[in-house]
C-alpha positions in Angstrom: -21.7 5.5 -31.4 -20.4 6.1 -27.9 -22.6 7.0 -24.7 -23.2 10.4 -23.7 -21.6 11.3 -20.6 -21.3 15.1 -19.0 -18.0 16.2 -18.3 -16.4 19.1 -16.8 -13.7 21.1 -18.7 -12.3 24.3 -18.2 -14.7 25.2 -15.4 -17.5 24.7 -17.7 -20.0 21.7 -18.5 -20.2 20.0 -21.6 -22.0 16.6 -23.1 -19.8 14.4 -24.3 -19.8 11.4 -26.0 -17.9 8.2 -24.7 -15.7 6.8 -27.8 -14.9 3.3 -27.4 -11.0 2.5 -28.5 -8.5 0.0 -29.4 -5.1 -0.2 -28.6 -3.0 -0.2 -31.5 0.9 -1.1 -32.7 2.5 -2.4 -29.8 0.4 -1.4 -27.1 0.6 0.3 -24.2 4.3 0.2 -23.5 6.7 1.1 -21.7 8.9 4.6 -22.0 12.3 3.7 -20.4 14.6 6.9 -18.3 18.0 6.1 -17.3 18.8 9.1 -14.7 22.1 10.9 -14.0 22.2 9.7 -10.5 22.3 6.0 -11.8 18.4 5.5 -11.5 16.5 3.3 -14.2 12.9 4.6 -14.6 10.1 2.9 -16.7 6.5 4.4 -17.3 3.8 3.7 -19.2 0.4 4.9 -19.2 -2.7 2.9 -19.2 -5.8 4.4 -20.6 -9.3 3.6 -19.5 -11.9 6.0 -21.1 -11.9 8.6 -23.6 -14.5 11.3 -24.3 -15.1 13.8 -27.1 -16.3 17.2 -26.4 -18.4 18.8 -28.7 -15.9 21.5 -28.6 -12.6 22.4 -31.4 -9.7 23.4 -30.3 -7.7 26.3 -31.6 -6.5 24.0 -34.9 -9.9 23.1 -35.7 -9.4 19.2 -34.0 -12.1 18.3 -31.6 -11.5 17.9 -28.4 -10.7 14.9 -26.4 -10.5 13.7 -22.6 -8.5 11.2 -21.5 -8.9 9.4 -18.4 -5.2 7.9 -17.9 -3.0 6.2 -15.2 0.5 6.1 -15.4 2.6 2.9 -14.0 6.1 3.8 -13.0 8.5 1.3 -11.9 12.1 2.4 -10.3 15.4 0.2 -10.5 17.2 2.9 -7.9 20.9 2.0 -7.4 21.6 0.5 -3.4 23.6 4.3 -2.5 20.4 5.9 -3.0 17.8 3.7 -0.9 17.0 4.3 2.2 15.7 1.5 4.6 12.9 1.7 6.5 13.2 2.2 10.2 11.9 -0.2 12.7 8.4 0.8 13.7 10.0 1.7 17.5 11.6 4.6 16.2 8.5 5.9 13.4 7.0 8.0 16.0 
């Protein structure tokens, strides 16, 4: 059994209980965009806590919080970068 934590959701204040997790399959990996303008984008999202509200959501489920961070890295083709200015000219 996971802590109890208070949480806000849809402007009003519940008690919650933390549920600890595992990550399962492959892991956290990595979704993987390839733009029309020639861009390659991969994201993936990292999760670090999860919370169950004692709360049910329209289909019965309960309702969970997930506190998330997503990683994106860009492989941006040259005719689209733009170089940074010398720092006499940033003002």
């Amino acid at each position: 059994m996971g802590s109890k934590v208070r949480v806000t959701f849809q402007g009003k204040e519940y008690d919650g209980e933390r549920v600890d997790f595992d990550t399962q399959g492959e892991g956290e990996g990595w979704n993987k965009y390839k733009l029309e303008d020639g861009t390659k984008l991969k994201m993936k999202t990292v999760v670090s806590d999860i919370v169950r509200l004692p709360k049910s959501g329209d289909d019965g489920n309960p309702v969970y919080l997930v506190k998330s961070t997503n990683i994106v890295e860009a492989d941006v083709p040259e005719h689209l970068r733009n170089l940074p200015r010398p720092k006499s000219e940033v003002n």
